[in-house]
N, CA and C atoms of all chains as a GROMACS GRO file, in nm:
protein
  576
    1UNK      N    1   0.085  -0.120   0.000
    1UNK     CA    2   0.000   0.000   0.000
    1UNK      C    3   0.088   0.125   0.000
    2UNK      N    4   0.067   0.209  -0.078
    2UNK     CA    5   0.134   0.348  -0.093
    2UNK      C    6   0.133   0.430   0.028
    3UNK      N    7   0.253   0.501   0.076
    3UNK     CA    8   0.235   0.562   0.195
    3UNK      C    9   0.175   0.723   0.170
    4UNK      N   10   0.154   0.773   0.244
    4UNK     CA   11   0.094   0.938   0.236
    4UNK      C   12   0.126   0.960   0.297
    5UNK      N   13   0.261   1.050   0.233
    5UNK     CA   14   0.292   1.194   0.391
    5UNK      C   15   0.226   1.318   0.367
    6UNK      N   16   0.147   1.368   0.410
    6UNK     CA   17   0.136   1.499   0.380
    6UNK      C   18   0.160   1.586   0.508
    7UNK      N   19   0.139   1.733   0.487
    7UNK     CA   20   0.166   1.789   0.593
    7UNK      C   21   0.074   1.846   0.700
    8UNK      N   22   0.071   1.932   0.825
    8UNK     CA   23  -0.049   1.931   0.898
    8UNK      C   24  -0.140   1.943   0.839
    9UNK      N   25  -0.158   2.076   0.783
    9UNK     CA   26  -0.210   2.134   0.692
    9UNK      C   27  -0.348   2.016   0.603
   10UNK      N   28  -0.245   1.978   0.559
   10UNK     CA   29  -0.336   1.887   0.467
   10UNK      C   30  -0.396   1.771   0.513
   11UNK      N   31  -0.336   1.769   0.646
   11UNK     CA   32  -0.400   1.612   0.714
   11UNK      C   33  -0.538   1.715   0.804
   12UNK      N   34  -0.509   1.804   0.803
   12UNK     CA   35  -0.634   1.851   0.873
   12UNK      C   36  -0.750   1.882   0.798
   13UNK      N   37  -0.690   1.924   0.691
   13UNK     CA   38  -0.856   1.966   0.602
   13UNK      C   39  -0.883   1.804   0.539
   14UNK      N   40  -0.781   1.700   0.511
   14UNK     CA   41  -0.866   1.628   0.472
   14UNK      C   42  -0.963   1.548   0.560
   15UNK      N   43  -0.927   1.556   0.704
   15UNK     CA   44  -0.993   1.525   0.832
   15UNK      C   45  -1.147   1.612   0.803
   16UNK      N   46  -1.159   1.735   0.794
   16UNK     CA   47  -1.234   1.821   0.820
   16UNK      C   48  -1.345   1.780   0.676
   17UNK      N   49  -1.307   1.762   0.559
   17UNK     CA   50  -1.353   1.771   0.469
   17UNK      C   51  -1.494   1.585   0.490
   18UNK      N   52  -1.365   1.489   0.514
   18UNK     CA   53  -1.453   1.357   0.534
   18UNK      C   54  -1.545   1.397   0.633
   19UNK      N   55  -1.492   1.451   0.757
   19UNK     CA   56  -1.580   1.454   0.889
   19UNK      C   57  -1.725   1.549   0.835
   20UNK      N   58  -1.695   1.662   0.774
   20UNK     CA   59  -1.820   1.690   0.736
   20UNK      C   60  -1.927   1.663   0.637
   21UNK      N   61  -1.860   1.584   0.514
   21UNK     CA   62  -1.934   1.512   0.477
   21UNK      C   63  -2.070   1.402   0.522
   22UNK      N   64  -1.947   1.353   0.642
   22UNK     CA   65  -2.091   1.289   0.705
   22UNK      C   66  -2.179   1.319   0.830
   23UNK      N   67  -2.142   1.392   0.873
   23UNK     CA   68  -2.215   1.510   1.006
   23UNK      C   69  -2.314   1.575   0.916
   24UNK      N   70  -2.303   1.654   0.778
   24UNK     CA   71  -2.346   1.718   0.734
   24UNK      C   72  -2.502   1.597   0.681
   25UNK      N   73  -2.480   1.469   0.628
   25UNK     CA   74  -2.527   1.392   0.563
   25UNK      C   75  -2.630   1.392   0.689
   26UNK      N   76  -2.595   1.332   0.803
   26UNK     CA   77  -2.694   1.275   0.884
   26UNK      C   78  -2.712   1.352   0.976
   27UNK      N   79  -2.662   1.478   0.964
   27UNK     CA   80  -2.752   1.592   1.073
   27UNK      C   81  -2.863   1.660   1.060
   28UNK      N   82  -2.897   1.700   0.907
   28UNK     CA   83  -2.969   1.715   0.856
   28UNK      C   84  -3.112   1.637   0.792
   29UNK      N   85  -3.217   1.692   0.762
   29UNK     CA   86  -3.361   1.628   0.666
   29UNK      C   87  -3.342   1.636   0.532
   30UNK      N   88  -3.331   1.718   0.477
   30UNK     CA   89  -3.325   1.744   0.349
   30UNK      C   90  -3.182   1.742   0.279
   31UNK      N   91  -3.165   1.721   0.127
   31UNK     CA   92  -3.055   1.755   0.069
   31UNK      C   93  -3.018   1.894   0.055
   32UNK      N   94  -3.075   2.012   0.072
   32UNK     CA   95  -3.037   2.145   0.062
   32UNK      C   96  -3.005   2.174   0.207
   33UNK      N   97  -3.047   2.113   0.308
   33UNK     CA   98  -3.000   2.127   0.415
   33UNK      C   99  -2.883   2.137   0.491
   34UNK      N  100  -2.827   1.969   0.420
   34UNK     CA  101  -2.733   1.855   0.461
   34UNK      C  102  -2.625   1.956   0.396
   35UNK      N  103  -2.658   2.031   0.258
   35UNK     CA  104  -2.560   2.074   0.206
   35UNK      C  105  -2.490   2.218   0.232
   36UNK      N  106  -2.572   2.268   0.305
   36UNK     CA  107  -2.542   2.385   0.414
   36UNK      C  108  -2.464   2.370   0.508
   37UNK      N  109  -2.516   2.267   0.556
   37UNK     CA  110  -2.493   2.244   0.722
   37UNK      C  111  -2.353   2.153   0.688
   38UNK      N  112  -2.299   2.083   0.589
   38UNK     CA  113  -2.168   2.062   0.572
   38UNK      C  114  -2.093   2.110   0.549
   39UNK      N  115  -2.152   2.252   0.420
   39UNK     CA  116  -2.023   2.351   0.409
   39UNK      C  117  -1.974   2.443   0.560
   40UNK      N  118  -2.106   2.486   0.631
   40UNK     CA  119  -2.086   2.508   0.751
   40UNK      C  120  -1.970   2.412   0.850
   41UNK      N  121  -2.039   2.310   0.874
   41UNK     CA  122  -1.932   2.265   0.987
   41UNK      C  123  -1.765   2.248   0.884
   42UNK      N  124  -1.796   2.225   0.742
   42UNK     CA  125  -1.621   2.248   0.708
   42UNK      C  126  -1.579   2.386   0.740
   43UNK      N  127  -1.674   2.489   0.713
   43UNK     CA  128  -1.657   2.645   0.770
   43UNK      C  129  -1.547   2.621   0.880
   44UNK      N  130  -1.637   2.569   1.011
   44UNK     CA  131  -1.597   2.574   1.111
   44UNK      C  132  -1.456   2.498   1.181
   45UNK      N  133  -1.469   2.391   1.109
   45UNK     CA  134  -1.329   2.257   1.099
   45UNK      C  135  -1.214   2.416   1.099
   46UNK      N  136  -1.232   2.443   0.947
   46UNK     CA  137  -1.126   2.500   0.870
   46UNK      C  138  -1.092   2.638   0.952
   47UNK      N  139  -1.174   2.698   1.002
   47UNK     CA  140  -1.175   2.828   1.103
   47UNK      C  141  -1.124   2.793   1.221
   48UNK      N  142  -1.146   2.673   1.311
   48UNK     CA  143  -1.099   2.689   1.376
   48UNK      C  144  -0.972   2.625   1.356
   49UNK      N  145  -0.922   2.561   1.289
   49UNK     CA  146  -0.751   2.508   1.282
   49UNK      C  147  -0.664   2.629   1.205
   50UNK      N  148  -0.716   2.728   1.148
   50UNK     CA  149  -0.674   2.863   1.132
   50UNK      C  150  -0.683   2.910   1.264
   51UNK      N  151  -0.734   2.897   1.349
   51UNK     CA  152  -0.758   3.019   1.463
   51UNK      C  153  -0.631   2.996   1.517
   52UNK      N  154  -0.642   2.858   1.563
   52UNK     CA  155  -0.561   2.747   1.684
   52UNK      C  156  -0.428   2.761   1.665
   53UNK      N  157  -0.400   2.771   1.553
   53UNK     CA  158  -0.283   2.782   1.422
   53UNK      C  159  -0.178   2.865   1.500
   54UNK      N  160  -0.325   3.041   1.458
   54UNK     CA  161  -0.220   3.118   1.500
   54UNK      C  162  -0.201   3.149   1.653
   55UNK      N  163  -0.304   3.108   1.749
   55UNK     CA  164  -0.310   3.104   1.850
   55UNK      C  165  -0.176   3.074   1.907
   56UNK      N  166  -0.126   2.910   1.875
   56UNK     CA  167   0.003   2.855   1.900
   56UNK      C  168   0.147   2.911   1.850
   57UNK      N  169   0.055   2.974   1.699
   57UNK     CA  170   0.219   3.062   1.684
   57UNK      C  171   0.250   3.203   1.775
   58UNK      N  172   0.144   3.280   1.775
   58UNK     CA  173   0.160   3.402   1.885
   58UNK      C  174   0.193   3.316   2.057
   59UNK      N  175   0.198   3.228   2.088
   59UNK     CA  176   0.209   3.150   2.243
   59UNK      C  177   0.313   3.140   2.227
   60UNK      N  178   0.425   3.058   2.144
   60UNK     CA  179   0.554   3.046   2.120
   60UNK      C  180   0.622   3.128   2.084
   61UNK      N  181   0.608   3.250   2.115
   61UNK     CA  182   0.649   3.367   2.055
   61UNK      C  183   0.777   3.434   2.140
   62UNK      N  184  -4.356   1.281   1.484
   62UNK     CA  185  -4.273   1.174   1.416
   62UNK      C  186  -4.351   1.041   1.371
   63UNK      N  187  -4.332   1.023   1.274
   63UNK     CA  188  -4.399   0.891   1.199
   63UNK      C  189  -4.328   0.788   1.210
   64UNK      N  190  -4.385   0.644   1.299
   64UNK     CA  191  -4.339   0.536   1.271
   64UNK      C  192  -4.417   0.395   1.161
   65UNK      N  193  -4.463   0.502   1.080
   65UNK     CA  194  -4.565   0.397   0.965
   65UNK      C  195  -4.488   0.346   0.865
   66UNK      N  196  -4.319   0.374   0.888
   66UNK     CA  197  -4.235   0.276   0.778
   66UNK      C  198  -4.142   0.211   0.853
   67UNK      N  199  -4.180   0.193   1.012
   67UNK     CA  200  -4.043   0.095   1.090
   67UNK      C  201  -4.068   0.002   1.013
   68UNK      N  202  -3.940  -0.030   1.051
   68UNK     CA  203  -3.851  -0.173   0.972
   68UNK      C  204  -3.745  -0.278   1.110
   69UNK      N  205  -3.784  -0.400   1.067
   69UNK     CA  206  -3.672  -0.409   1.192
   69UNK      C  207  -3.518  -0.363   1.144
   70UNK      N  208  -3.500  -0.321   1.271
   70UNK     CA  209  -3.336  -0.214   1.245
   70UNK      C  210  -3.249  -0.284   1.323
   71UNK      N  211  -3.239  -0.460   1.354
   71UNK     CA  212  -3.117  -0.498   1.395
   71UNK      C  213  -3.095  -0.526   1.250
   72UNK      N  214  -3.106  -0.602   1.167
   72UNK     CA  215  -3.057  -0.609   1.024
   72UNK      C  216  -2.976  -0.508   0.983
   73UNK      N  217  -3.046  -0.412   0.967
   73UNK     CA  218  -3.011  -0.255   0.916
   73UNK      C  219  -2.870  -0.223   0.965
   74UNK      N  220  -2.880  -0.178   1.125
   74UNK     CA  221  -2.801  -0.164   1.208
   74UNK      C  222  -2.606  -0.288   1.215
   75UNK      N  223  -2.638  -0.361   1.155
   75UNK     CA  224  -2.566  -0.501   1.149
   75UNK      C  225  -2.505  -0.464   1.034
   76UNK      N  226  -2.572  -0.460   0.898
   76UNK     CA  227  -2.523  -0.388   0.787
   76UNK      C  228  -2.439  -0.293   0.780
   77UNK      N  229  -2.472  -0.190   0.864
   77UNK     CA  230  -2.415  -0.044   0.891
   77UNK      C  231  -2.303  -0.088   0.958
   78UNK      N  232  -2.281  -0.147   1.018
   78UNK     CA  233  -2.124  -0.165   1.132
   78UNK      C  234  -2.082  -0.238   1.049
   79UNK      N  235  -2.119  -0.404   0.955
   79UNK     CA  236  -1.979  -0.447   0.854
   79UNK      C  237  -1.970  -0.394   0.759
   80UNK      N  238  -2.044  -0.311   0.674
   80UNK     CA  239  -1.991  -0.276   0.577
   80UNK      C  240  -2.062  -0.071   0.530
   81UNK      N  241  -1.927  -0.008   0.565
   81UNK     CA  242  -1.982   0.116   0.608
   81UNK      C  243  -2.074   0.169   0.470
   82UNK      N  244  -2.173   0.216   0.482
   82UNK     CA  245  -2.319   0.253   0.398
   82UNK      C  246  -2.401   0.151   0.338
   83UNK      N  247  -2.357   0.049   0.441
   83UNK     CA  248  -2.442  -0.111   0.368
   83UNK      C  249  -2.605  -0.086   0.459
   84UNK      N  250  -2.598  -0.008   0.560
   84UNK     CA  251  -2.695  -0.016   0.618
   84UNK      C  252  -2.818   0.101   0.538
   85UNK      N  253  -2.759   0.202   0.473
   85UNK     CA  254  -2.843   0.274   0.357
   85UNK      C  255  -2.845   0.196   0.238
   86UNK      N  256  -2.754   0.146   0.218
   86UNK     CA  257  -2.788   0.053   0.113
   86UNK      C  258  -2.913  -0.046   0.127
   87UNK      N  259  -2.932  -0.148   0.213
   87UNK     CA  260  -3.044  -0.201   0.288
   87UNK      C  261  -3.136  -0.113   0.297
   88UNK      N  262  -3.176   0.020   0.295
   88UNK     CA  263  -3.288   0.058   0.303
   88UNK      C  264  -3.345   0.147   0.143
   89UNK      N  265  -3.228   0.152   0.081
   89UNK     CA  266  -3.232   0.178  -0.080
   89UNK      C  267  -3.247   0.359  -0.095
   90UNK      N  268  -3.087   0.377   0.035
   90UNK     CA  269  -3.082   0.530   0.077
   90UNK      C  270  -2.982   0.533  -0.027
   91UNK      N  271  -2.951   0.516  -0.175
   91UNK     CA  272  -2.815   0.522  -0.258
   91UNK      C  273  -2.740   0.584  -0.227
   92UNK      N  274  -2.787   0.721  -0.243
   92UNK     CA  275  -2.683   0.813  -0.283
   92UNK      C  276  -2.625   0.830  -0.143
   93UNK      N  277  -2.693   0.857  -0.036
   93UNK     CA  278  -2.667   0.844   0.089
   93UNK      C  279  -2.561   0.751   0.158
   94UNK      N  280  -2.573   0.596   0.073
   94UNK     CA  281  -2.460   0.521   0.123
   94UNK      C  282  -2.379   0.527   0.072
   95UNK      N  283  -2.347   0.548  -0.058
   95UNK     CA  284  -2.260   0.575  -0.110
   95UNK      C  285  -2.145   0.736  -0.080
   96UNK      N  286  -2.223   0.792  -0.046
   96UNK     CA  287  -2.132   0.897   0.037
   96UNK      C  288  -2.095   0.894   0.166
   97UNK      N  289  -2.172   0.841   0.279
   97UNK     CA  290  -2.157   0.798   0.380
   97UNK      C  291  -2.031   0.703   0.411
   98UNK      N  292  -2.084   0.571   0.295
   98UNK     CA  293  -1.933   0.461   0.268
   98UNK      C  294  -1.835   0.516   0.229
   99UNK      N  295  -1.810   0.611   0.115
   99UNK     CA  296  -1.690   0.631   0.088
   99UNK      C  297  -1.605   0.744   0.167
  100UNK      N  298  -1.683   0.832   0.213
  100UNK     CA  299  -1.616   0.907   0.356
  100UNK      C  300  -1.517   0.781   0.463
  101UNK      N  301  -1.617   0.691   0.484
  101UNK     CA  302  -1.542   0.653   0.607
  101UNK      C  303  -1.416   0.528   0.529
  102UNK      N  304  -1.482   0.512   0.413
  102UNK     CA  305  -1.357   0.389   0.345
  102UNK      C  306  -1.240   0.484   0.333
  103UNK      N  307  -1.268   0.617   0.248
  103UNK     CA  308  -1.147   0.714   0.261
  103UNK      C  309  -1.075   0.721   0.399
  104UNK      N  310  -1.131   0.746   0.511
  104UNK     CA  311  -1.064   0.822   0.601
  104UNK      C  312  -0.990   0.687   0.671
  105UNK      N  313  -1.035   0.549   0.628
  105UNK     CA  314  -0.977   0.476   0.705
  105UNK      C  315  -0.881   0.423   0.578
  106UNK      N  316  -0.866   0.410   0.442
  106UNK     CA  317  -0.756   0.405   0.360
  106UNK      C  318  -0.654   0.530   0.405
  107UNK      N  319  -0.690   0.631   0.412
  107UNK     CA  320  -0.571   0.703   0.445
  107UNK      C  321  -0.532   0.720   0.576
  108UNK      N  322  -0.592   0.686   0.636
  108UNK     CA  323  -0.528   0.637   0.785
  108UNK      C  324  -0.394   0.517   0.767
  109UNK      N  325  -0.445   0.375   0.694
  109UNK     CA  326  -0.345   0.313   0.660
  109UNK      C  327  -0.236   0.337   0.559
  110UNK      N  328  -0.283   0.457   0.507
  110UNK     CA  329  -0.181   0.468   0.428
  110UNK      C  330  -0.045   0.544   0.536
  111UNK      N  331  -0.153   0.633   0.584
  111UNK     CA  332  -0.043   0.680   0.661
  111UNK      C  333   0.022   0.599   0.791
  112UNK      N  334   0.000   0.468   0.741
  112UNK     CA  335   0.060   0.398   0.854
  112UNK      C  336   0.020   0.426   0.962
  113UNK      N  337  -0.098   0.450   1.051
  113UNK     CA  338  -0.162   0.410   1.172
  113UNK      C  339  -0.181   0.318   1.156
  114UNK      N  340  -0.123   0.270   1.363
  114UNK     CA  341  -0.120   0.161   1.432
  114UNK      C  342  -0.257   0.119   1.457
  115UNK      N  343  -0.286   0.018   1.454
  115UNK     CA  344  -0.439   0.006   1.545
  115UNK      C  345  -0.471  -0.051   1.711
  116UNK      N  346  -0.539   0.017   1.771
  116UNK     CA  347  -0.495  -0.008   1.929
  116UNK      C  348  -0.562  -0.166   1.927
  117UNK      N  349  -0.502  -0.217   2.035
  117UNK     CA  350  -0.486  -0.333   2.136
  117UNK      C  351  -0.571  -0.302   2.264
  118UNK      N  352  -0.719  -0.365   2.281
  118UNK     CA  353  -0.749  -0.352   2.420
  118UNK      C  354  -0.650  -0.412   2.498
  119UNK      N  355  -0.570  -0.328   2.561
  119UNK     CA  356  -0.475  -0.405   2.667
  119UNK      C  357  -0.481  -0.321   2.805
  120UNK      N  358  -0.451  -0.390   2.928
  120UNK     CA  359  -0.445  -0.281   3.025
  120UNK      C  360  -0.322  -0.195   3.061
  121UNK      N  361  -0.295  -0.105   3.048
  121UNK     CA  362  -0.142  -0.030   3.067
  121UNK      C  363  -0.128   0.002   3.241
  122UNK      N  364  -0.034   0.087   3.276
  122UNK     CA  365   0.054   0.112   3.381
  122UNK      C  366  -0.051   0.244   3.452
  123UNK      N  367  -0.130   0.305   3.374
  123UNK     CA  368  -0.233   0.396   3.473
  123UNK      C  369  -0.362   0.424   3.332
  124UNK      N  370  -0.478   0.472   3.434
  124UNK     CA  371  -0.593   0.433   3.371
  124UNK      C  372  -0.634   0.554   3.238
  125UNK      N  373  -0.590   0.629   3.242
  125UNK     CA  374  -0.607   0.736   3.082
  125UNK      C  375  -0.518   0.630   2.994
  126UNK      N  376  -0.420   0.634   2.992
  126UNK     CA  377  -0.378   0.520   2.864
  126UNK      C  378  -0.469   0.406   2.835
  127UNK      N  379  -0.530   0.296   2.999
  127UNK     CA  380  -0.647   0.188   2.979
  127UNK      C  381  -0.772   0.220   2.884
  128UNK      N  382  -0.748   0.344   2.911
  128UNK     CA  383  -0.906   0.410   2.865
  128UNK      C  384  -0.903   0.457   2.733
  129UNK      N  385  -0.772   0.476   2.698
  129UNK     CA  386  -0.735   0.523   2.554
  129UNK      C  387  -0.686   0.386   2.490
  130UNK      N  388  -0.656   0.266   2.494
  130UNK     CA  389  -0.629   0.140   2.490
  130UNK      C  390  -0.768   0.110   2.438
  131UNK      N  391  -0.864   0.102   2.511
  131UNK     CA  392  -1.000   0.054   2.521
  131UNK      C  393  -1.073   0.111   2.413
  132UNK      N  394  -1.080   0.263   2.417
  132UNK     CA  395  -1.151   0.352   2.357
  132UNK      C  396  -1.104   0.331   2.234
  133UNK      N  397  -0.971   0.350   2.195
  133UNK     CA  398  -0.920   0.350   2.023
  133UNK      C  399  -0.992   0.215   2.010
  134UNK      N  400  -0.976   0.099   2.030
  134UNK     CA  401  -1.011  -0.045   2.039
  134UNK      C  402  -1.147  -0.024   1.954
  135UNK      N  403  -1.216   0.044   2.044
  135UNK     CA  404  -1.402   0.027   1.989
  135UNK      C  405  -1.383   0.134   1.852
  136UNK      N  406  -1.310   0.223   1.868
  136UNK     CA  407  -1.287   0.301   1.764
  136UNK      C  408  -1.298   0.263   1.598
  137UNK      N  409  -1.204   0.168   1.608
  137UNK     CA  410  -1.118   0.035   1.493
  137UNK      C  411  -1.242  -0.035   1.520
  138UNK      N  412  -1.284  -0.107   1.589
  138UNK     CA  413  -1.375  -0.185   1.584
  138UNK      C  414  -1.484  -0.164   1.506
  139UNK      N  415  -1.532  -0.024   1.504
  139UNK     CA  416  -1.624  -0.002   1.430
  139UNK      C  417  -1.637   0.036   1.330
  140UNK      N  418  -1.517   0.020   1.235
  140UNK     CA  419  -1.532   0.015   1.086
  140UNK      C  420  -1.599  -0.126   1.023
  141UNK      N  421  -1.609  -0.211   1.129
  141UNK     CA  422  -1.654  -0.306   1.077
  141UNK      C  423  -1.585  -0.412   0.994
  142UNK      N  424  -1.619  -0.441   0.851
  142UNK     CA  425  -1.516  -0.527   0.762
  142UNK      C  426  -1.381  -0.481   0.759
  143UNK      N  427  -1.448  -0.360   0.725
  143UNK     CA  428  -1.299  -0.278   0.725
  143UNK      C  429  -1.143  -0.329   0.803
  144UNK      N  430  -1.161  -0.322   0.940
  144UNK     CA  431  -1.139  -0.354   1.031
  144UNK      C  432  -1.050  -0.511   1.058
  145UNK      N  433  -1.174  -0.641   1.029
  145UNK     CA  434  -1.129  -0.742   1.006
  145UNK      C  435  -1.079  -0.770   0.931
  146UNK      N  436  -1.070  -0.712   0.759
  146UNK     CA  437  -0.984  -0.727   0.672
  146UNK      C  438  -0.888  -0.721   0.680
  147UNK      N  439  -0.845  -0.567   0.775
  147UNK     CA  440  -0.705  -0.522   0.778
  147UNK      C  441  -0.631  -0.602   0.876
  148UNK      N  442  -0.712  -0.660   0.994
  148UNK     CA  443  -0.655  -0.753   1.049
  148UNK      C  444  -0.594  -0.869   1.000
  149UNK      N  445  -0.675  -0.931   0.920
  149UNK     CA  446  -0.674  -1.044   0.846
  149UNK      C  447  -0.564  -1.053   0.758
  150UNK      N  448  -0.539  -0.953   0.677
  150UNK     CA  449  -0.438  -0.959   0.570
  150UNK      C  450  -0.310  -0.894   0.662
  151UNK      N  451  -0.277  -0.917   0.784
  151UNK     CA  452  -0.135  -0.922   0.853
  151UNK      C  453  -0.131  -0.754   0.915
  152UNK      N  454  -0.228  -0.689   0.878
  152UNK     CA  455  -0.143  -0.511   0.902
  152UNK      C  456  -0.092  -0.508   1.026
  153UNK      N  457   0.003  -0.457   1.106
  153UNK     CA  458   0.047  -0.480   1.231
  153UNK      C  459   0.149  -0.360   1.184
  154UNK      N  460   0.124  -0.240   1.235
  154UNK     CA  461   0.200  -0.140   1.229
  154UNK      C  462   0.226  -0.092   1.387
  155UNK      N  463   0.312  -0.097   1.399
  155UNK     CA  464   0.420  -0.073   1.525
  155UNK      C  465   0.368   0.078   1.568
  156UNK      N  466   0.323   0.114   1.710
  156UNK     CA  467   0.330   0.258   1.736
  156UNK      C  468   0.472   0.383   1.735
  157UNK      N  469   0.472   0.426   1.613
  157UNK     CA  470   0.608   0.494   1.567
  157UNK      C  471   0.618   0.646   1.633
  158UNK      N  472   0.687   0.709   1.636
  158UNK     CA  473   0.664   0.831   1.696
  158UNK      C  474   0.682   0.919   1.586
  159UNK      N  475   0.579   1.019   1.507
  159UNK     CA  476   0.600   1.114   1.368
  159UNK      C  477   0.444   1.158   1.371
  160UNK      N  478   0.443   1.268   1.326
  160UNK     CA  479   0.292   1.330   1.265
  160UNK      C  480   0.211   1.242   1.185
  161UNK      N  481   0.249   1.136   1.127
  161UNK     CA  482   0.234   1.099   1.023
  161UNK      C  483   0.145   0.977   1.125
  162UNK      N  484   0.197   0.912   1.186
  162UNK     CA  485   0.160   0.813   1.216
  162UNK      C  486   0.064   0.840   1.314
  163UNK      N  487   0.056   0.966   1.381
  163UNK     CA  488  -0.016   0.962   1.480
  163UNK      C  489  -0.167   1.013   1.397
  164UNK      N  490  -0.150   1.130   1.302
  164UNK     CA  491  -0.277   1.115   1.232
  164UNK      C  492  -0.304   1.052   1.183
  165UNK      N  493  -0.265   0.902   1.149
  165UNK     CA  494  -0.289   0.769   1.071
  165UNK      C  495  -0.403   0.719   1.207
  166UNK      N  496  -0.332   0.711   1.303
  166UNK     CA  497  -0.400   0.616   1.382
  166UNK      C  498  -0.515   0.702   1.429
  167UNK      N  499  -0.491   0.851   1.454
  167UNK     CA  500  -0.645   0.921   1.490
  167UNK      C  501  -0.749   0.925   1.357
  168UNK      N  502  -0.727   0.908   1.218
  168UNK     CA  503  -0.816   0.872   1.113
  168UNK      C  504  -0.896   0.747   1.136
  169UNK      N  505  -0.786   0.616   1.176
  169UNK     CA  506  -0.863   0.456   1.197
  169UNK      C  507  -0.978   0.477   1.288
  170UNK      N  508  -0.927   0.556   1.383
  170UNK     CA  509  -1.045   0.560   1.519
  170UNK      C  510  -1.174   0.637   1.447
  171UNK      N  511  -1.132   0.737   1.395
  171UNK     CA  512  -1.240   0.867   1.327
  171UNK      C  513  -1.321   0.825   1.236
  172UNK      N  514  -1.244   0.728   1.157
  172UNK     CA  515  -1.386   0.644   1.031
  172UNK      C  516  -1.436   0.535   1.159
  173UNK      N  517  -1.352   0.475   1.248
  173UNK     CA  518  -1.470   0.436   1.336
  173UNK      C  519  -1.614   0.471   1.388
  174UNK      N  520  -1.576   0.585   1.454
  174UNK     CA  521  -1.650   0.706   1.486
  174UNK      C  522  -1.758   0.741   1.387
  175UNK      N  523  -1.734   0.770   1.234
  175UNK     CA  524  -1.784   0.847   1.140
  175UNK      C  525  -1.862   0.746   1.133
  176UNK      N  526  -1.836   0.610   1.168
  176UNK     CA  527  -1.930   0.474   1.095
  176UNK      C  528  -2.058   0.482   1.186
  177UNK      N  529  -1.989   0.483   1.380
  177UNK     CA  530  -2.085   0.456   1.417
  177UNK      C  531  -2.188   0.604   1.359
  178UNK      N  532  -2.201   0.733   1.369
  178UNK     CA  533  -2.288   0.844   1.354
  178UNK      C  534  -2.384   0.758   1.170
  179UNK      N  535  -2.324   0.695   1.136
  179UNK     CA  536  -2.359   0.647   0.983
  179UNK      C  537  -2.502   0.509   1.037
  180UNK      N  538  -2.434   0.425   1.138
  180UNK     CA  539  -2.531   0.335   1.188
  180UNK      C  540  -2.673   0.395   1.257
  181UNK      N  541  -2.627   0.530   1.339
  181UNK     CA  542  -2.722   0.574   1.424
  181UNK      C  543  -2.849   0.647   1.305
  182UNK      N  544  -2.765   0.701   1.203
  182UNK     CA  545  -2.903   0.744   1.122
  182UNK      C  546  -2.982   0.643   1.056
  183UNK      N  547  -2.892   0.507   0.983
  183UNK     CA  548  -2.972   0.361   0.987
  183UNK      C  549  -3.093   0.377   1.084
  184UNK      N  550  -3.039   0.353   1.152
  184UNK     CA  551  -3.111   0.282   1.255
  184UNK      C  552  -3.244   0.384   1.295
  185UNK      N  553  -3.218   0.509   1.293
  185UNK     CA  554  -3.328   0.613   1.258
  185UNK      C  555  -3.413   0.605   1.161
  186UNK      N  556  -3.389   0.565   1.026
  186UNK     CA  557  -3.456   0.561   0.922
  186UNK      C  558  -3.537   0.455   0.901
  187UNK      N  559  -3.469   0.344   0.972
  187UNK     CA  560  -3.515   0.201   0.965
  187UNK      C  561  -3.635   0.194   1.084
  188UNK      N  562  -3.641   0.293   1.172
  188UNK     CA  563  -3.761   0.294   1.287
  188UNK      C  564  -3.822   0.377   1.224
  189UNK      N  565  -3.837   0.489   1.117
  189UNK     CA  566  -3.920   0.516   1.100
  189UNK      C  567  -3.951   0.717   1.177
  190UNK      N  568  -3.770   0.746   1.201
  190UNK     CA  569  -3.813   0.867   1.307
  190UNK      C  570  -3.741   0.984   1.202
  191UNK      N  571  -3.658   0.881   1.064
  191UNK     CA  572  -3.619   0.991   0.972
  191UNK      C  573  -3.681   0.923   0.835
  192UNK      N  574  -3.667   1.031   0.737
  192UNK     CA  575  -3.692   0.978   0.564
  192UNK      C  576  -3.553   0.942   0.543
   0.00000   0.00000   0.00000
């Protein structure tokens, strides 16, 4: 099996991207719903590992 | 809430844990399992790709590790086939110390995770409390 390194970065949104796919799928009633409410929680994935980001870089400062 | 299309949902529910979106599949949710399944087949292929370990219920030296022992355990467990396959065909990846490996092994647990939230809406649909 092929290995995958990628970097935080990319191991986090692809975390964020699967995870909301299916939060979004089964949190929701409808398909216009589901499809809100996933771009939302990726919103939120992706906002907050930007926040945290710089949070940790201004702490180590 | 309408229960005028329960279904029995241990079937359903059984589906959903071996084979992730088999349990929408069983209820002829397509498109639904098919996105549902391939979320969690992704997140647990690239978990192994990235070489995550898979935990060992074992008991360790103090009880947050037991509990994290235990917990990853049901984690992996609940990919279902997934799961036994990878067992089956030898995977035995050593706990390594790198980024790489540690988001490998928090992905295995996470399509765990993603599977069970995948069973619980089964099992909703199949009683009859969702469409």
């Amino acid at each position: 099996m092929p290995k995958m390194a990628l970097t935080h970065l990319e191991f986090s949104i692809l975390f964020a991207l699967l995870a909301s796919v299916v939060m979004g799928i089964v949190g929701r009633s409808t398909d216009r719903e589901r499809l809100r409410y996933g771009l939302y929680l990726f919103g939120c994935f992706v906002g907050t590992l930007f926040g945290l980001a710089w949070l940790m870089y201004f702490g180590h400062r | 809430m309408s229960q005028s299309h329960a279904r029995p949902w241990a079937p359903v529910v059984l589906a959903a844990w071996l084979i992730p979106g088999g349990g929408h599949l069983f209820l002829r949710r397509k498109w639904r399992a098919s996105f549902l399944g391939g979320a969690v087949l992704i997140m647990f292929l690239a978990g192994l790709m990235m070489r995550g370990p898979l935990f060992v219920p074992e008991a360790a030296d103090n009880l947050l590790s037991t509990a994290i022992n235990y917990g990853g355990f049901i984690g992996n467990l609940a990919c279902g086939m997934l799961y036994f396959l990878t067992k089956w065909f030898g995977y035995a990846q050593p706990d390594l110390a790198g980024h790489m490996y540690d988001y490998g092994s928090k992905f295995l647990v996470s399509a765990g995770m993603l599977n069970i939230l995948a069973m619980v809406d089964a099992y909703e649909i199949a009683v009859g409390k969702k469409g």
